[in-house]
N, C-alpha and C positions, 0 to 999 in steps of 0.2 A: 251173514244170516239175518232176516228180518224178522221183528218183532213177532211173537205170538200174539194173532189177536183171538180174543177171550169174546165169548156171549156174555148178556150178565146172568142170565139162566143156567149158564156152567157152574158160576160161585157158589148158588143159594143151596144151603144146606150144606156143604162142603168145607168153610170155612177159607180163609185167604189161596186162591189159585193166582201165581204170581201168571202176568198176563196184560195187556192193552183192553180196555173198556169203552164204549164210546156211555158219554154220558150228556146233561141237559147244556151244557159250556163247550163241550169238545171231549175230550177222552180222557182217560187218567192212565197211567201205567202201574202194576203193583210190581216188583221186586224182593225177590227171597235177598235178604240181607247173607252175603258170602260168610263171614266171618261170627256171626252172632245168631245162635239156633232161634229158633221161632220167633224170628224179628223180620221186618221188612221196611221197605221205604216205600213212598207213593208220590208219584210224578204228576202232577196234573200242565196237561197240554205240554209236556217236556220239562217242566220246569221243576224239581225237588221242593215237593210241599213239609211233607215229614216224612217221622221214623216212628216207628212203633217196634218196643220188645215187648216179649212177653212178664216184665217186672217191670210193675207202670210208672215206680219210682227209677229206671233206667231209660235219662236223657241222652240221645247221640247228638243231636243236634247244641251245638253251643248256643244259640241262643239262646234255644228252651230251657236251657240252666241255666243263663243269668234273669232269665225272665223269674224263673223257681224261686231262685235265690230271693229278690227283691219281694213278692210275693209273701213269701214265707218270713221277710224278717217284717212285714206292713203286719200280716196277721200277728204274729208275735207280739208286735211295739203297741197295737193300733185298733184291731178287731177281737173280735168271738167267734172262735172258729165253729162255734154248732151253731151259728147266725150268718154264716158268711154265705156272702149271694155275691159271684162270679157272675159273668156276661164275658163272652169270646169271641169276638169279630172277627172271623176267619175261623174256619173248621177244621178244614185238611182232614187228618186222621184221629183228630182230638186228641192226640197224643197230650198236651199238656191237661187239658180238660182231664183227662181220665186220672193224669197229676196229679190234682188238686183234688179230685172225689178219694183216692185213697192218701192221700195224706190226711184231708179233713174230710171222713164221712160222714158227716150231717151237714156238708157245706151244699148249697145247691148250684150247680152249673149249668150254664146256658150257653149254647155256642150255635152262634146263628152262620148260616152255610148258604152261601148263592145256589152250589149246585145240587141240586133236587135229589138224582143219582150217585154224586158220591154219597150224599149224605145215607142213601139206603143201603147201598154197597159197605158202608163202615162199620155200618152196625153187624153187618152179615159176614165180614168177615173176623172184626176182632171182638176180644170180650169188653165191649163197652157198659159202664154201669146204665140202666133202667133209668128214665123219670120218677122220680123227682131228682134224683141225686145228679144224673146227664141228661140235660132236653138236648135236643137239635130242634131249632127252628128253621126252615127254610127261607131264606130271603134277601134283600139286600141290603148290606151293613147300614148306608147311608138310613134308607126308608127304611128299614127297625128301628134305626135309634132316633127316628122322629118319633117314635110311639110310646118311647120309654117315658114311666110316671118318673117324677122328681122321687128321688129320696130312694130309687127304688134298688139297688144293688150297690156292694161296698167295693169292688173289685171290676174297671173295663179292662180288658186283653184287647188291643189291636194289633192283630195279625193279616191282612186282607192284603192280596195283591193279585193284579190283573199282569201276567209275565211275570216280570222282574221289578214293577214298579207299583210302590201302594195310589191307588185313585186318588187323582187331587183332593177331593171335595172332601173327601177324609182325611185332609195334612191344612184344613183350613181354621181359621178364628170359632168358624158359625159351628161347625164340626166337636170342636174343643168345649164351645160353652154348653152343647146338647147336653154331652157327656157328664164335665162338670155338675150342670141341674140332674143328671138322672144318680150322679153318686151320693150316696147318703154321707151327710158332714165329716167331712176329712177323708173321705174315700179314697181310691189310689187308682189312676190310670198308664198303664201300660202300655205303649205301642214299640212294635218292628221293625224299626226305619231302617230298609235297603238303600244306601247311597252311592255314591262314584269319591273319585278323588278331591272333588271341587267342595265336597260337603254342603253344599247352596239347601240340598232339600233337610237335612238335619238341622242346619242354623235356620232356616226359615219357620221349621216344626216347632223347635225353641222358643225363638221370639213370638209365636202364637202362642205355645202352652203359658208363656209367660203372661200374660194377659190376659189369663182366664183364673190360673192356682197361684197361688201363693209361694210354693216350691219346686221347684224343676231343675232334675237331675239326671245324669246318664251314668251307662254301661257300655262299655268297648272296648277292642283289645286296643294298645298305643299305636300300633299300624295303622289302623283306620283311621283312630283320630288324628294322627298328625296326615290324611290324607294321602297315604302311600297307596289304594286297592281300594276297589270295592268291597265290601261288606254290609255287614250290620252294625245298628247303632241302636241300645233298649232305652228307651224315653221315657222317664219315672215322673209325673208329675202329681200332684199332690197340696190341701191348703194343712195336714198335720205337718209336725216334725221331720225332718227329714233325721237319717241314723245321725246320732251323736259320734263322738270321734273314736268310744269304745266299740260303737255298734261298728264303725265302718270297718276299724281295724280286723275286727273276727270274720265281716263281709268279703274284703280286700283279701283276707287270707283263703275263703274257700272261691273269691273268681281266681284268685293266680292257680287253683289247684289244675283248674282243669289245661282238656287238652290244647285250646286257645286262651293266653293266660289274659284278663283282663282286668279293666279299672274302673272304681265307681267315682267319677266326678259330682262335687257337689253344686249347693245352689249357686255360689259365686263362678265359679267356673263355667259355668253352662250362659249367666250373664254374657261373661268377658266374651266366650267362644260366637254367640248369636248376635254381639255387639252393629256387627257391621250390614246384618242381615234385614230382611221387614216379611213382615206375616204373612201368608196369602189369605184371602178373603173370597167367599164365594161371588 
């Protein structure tokens, strides 16, 4: 049986009709989540963007909860949560965005979205918060983050991918230092590096972060890192402190909770691992 394809004139007013959408990039698909009442997932061009439930602090995605995780121990150790200024390079369904508006409501978030159409489509079908609290900006990650003032947000999110691969020019040195200058002193960047078994694009993203922060550290489950699969790898970089060995140990303890148990490697580790590696450059 083939996919239902959906107007996007069917959705508005209605609220999420699971469905195929054509949009400004290609199409997106929504999916009623089987097992989890008023949840769904959102496909863009085939590929599994997010998940959205109806309790915005209910991540499915593993990532997005080691992303949380780290997030929330950086504001914790490091920021003012009624000052905190997010930026999300990659939109999807804003799931993590909506994250962070209720965990810290007077935080503001910004999550900039290539495509035009989902980005309209999300707000129409799920309860996203309002500007100030959730902007969407329409655009492309690279060209935003030339425009970004110094000093200007304590939190980047990089989550952008084209398929199953994040766009070079966003895994490079000149990429990293943008960044770097737009977070305010000791600010904390985050990215979602999809890799293969060879790990080339993780240690490459490494030895770049390396060269611009002062501390660079990951998240992954030990499969990945010992190069058995594809997956993800969360890329923490950063010029404050990294967790002390109290913080790490309570960290350590809610990544093995979940349902991919994982590890946070520190700054030494991330050296050794990218040792062998060299940066890409635009």
């Amino acid at each position: 049986m083939g996919r239902k394809r959906t107007n996007n004139s069917q959705a508005q007013g209605h609220g999420p009709v699971p469905g195929v959408y054509p949009t400004s990039t290609g199409e997106v698909e929504l999916r009623a989540d089987s097992f989890l009442p008023h949840a769904f997932e959102v496909y863009v061009n085939g590929v599994p963007s997010s998940h959205i439930a109806q309790d915005p602090e209910q991540l499915e995605y593993e990532y997005m909860r080691w992303i949380a995780a780290i997030v929330d121990w950086f504001v914790a150790a490091h920021s003012n949560p009624q000052k905190l200024r997010v930026t999300h390079l990659g939109g999807g369904a804003c799931t993590l965005a909506r994250y962070f508006c209720h965990r810290f409501p007077d935080a503001r978030n910004t999550v900039v979205e290539l495509d035009a159409t989902l980005a309209t489509l999300v707000r129409e079908w799920f309860d996203l918060p309002r500007s100030p609290q959730l902007k969407i900006r329409v655009g492309d990650a690279w060209d935003v983050t030339q425009t970004f003032v110094p000093s200007s947000r304590d939190v980047i999110i990089r989550d952008v991918f084209a398929g199953s691969t994040t766009p070079e020019r966003l895994t490079t040195v000149n990429f990293f230092e943008r960044c770097h200058q737009a977070l305010s002193p000791g600010g904390l960047y985050v990215a979602n590096c999809g890799d293969h078994r060879d790990l080339h694009i993780a240690k490459a993203e490494i030895q770049g972060l390396r060269e611009v922060f002062r501390h660079v550290a990951c998240i992954a489950d030990p499969a990945m890192l010992k190069g058995r699969r594809y997956g993800n790898i969360i890329l923490i970089a950063t010029d404050s402190e990294l967790p002390t060995n109290q913080e790490q140990q309570a960290l350590t303890r809610l990544l093995l909770g979940g349902g991919v148990p994982a590890q946070f490697k520190d700054n030494q580790w991330t050296k050794n691992f990218s040792s062998s590696s060299t940066a890409r450059r635009v």
